[in-house]
PQR file with spaces between the fields and no chain letter, atoms N, CA, C, O and H, PARSE charges and radii, in Angstrom:
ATOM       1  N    UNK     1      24.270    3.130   -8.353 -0.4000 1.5000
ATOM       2  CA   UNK     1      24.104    1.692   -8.400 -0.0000 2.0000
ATOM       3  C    UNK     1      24.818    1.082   -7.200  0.5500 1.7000
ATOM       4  O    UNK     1      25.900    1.498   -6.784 -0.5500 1.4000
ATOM       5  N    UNK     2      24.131    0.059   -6.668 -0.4000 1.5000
ATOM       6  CA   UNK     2      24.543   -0.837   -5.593 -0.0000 2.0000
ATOM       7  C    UNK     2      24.609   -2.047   -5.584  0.5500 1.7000
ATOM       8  O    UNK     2      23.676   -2.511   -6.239 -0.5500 1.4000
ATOM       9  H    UNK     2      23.252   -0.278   -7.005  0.4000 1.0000
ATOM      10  N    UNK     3      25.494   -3.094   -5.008 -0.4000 1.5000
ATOM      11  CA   UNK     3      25.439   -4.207   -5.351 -0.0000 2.0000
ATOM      12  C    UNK     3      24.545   -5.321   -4.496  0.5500 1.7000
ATOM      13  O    UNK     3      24.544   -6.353   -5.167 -0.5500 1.4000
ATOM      14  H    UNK     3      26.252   -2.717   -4.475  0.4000 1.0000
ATOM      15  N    UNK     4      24.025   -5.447   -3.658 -0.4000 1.5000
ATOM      16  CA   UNK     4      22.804   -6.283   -2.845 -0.0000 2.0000
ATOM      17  C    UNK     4      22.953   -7.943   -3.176  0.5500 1.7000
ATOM      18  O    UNK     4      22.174   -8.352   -4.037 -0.5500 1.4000
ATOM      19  H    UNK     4      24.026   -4.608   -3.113  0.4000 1.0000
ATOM      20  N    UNK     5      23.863   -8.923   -2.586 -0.4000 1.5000
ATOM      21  CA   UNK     5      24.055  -10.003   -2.773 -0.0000 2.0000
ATOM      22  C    UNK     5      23.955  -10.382   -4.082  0.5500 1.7000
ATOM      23  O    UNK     5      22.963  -11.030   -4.417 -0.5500 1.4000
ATOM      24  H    UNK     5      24.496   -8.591   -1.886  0.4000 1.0000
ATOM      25  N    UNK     6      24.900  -10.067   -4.987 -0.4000 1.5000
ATOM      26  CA   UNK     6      25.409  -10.149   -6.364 -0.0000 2.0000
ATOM      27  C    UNK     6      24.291   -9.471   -7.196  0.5500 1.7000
ATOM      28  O    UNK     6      24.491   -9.461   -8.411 -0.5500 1.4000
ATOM      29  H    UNK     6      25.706   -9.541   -4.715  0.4000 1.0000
ATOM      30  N    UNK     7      23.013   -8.835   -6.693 -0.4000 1.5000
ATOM      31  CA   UNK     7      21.493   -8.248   -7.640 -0.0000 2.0000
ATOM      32  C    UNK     7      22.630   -6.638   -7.593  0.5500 1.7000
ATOM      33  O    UNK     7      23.427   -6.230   -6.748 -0.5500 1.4000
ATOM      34  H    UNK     7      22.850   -8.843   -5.707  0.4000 1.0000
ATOM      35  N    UNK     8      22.244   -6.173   -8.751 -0.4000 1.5000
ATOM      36  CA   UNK     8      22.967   -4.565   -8.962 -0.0000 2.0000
ATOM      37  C    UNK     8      20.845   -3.728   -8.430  0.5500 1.7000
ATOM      38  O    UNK     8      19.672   -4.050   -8.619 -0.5500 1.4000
ATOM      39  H    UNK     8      21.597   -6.505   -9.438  0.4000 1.0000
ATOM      40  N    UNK     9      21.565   -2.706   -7.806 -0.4000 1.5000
ATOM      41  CA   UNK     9      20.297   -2.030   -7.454 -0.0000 2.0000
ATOM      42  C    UNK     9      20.685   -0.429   -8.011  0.5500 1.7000
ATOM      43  O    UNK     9      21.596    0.340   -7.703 -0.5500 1.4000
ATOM      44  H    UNK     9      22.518   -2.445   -7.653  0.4000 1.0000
ATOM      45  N    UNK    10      19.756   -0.343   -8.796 -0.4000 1.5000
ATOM      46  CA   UNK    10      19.896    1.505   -9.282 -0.0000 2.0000
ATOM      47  C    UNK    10      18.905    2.261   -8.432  0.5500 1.7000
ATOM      48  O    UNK    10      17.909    1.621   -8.095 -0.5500 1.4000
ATOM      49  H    UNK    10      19.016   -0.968   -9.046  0.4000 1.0000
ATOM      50  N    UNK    11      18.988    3.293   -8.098 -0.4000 1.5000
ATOM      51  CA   UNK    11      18.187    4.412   -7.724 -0.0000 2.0000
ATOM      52  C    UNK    11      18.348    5.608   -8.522  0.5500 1.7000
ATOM      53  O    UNK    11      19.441    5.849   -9.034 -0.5500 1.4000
ATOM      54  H    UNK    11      19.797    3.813   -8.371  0.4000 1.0000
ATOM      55  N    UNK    12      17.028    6.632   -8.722 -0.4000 1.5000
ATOM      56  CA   UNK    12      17.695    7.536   -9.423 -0.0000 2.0000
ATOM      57  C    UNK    12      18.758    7.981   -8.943  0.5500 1.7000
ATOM      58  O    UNK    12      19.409    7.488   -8.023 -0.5500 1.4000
ATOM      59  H    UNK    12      16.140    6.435   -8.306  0.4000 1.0000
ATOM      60  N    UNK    13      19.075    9.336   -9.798 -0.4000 1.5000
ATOM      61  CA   UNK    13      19.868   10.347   -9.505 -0.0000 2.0000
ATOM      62  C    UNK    13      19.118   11.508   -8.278  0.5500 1.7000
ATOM      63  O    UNK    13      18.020   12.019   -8.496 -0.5500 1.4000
ATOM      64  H    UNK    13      18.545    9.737  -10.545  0.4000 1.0000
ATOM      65  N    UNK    14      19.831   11.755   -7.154 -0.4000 1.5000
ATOM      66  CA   UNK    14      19.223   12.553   -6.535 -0.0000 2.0000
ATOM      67  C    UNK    14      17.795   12.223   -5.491  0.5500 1.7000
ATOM      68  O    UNK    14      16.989   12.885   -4.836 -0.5500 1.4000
ATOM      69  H    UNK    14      20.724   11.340   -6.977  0.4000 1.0000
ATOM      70  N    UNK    15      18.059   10.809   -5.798 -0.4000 1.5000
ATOM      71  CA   UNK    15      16.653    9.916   -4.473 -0.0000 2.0000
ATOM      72  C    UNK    15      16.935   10.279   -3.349  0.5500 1.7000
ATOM      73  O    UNK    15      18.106   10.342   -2.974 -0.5500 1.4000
ATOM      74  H    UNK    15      18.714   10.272   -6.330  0.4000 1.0000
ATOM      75  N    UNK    16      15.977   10.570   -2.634 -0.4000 1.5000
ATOM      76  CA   UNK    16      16.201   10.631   -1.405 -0.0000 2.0000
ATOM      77  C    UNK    16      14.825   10.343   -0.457  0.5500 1.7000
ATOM      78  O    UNK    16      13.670   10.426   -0.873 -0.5500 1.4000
ATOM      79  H    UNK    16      15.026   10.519   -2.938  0.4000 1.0000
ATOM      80  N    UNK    17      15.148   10.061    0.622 -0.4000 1.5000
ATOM      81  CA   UNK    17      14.058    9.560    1.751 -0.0000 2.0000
ATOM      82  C    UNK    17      14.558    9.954    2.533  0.5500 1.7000
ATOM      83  O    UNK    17      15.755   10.151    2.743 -0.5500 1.4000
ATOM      84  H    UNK    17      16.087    9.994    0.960  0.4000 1.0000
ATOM      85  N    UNK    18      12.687   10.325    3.708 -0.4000 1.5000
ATOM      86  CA   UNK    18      13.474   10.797    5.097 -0.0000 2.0000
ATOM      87  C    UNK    18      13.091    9.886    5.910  0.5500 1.7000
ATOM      88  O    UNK    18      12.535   10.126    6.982 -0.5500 1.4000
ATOM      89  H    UNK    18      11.715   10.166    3.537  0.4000 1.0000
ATOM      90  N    UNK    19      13.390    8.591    5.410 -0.4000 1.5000
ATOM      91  CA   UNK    19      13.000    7.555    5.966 -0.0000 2.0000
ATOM      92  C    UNK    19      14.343    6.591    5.705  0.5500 1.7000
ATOM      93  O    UNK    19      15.014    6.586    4.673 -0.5500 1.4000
ATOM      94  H    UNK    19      13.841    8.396    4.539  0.4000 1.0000
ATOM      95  N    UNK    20      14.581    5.729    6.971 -0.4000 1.5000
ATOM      96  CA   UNK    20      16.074    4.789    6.735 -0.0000 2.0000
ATOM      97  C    UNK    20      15.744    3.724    5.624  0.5500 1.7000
ATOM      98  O    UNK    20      14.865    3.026    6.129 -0.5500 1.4000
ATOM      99  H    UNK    20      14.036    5.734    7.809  0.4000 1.0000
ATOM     100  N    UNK    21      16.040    3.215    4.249 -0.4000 1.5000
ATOM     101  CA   UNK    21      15.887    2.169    3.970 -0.0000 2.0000
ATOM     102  C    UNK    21      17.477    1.226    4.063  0.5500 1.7000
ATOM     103  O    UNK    21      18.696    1.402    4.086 -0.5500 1.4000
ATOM     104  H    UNK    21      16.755    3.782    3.839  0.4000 1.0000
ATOM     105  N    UNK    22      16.272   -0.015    4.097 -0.4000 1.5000
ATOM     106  CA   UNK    22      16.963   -1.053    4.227 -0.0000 2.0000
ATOM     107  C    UNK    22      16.521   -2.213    2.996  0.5500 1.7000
ATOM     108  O    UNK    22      15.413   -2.743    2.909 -0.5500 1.4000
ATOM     109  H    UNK    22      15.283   -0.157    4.078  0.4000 1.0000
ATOM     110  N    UNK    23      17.824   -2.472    1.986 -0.4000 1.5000
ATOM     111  CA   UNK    23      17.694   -3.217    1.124 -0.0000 2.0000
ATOM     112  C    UNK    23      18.017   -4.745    1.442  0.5500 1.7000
ATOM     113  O    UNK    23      19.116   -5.095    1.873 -0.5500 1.4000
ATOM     114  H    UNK    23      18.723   -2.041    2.057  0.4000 1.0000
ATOM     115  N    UNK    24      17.109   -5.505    1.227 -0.4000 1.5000
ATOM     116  CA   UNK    24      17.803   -7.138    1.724 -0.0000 2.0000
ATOM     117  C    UNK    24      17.398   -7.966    0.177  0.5500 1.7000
ATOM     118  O    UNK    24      16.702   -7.575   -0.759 -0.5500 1.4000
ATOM     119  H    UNK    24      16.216   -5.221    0.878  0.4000 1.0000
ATOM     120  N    UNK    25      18.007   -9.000    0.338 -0.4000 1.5000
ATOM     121  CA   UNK    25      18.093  -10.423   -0.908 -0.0000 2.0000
ATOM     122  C    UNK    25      17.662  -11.444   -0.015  0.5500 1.7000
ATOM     123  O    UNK    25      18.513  -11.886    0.757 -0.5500 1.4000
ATOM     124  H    UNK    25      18.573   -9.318    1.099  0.4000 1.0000
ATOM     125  N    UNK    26      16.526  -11.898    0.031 -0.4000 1.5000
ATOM     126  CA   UNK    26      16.504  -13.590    0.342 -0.0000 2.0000
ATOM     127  C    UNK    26      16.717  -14.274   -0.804  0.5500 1.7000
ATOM     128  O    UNK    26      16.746  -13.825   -1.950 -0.5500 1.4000
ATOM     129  H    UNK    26      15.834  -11.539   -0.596  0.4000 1.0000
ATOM     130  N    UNK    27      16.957  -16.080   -0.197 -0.4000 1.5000
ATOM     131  CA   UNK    27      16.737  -16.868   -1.720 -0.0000 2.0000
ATOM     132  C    UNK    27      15.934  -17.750   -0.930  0.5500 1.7000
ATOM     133  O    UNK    27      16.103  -18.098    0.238 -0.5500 1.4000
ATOM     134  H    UNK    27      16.934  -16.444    0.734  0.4000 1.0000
ATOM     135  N    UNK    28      14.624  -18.200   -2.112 -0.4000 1.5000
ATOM     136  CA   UNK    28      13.478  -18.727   -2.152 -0.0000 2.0000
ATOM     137  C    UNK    28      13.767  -19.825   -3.188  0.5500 1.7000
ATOM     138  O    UNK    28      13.941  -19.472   -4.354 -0.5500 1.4000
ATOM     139  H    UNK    28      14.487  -17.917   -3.061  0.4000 1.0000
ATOM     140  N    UNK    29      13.839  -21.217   -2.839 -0.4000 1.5000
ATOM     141  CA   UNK    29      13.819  -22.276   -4.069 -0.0000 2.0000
ATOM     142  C    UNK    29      14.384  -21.231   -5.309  0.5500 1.7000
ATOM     143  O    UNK    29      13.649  -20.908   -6.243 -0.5500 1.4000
ATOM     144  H    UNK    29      13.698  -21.503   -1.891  0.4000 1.0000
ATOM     145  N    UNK    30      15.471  -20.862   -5.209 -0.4000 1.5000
ATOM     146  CA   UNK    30      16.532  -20.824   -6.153 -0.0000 2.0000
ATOM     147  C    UNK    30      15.993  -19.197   -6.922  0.5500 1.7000
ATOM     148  O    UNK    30      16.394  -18.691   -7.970 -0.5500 1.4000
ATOM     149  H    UNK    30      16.068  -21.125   -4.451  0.4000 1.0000
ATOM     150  N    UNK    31      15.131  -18.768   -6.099 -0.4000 1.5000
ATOM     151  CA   UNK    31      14.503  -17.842   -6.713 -0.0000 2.0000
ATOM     152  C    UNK    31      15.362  -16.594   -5.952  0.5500 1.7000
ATOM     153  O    UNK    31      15.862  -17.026   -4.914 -0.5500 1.4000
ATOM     154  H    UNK    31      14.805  -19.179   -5.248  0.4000 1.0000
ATOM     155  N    UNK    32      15.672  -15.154   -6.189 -0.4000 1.5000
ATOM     156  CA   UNK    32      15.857  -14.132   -5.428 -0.0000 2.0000
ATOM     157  C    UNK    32      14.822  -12.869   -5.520  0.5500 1.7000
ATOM     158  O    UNK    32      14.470  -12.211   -6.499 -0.5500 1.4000
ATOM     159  H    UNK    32      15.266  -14.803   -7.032  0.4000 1.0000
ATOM     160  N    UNK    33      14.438  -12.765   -4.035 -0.4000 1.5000
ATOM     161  CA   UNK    33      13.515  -11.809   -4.031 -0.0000 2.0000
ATOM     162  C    UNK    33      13.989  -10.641   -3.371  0.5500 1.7000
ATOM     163  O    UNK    33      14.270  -10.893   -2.199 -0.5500 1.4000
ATOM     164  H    UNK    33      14.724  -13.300   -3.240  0.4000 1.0000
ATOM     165  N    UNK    34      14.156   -9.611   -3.652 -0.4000 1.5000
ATOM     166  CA   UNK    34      14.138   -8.227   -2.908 -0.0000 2.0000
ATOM     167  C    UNK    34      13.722   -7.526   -2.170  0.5500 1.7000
ATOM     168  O    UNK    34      13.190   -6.730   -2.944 -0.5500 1.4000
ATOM     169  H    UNK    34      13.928   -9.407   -4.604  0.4000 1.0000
ATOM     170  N    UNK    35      13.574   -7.251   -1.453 -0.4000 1.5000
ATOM     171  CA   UNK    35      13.159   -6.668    0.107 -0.0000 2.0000
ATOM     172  C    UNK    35      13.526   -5.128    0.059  0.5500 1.7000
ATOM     173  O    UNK    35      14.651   -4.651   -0.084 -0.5500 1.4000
ATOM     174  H    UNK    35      14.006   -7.897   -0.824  0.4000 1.0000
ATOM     175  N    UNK    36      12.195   -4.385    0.225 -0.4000 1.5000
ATOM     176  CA   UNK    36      12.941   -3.088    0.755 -0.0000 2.0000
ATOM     177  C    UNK    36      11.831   -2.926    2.162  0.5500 1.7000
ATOM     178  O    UNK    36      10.742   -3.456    2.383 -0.5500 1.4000
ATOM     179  H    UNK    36      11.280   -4.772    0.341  0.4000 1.0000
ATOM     180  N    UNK    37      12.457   -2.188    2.765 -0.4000 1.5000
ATOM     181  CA   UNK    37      11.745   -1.842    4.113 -0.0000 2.0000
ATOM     182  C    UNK    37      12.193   -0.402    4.602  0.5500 1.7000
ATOM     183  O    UNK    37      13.206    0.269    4.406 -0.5500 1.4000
ATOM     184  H    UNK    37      13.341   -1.758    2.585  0.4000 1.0000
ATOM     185  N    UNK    38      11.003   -0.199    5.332 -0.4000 1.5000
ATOM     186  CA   UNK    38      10.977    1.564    5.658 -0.0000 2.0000
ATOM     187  C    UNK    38      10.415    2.499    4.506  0.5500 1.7000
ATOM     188  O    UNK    38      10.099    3.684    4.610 -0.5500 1.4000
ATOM     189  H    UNK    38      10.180   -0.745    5.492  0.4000 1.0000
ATOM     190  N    UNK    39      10.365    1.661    3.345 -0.4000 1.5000
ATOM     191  CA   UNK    39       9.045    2.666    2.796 -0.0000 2.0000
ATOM     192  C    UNK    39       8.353    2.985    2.847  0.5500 1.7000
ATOM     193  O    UNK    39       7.449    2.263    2.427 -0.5500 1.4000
ATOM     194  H    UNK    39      10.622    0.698    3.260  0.4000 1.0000
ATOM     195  N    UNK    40       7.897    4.498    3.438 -0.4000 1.5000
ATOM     196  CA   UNK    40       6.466    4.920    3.392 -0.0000 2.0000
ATOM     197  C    UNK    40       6.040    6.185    2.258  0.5500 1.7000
ATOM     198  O    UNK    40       6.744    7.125    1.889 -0.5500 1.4000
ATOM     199  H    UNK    40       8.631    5.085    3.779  0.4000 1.0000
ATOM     200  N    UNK    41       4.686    5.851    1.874 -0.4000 1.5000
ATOM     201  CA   UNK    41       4.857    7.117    1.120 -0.0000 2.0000
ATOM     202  C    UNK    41       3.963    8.191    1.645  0.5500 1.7000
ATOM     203  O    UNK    41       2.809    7.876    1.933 -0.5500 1.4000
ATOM     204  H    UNK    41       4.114    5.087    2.174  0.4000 1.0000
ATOM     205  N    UNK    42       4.379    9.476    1.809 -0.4000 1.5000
ATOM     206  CA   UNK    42       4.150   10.516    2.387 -0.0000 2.0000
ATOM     207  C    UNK    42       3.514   11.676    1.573  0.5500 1.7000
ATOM     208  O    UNK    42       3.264   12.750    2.121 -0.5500 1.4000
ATOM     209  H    UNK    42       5.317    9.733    1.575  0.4000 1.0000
């Protein structure tokens, strides 16, 4: 578990990518949306 601008983020146990991700939080009219980037699926 990770914390991402106060959002807790789980991944399994044992995730892995051979790809860099990058987790982001915008806020949208009071809303929070999650961002991941560098996902590809292979």
């Amino acid at each position: 578990m990770s914390i991402v601008n106060q959002v807790k983020v789980y991944l399994p146990n044992g995730f892995e990518s051979p790809f860099p991700l990058t987790i982001s939080v915008q806020n949208l009219f009071g809303l929070k949306i999650l961002n991941l980037t560098g996902w590809k699926l292979v």
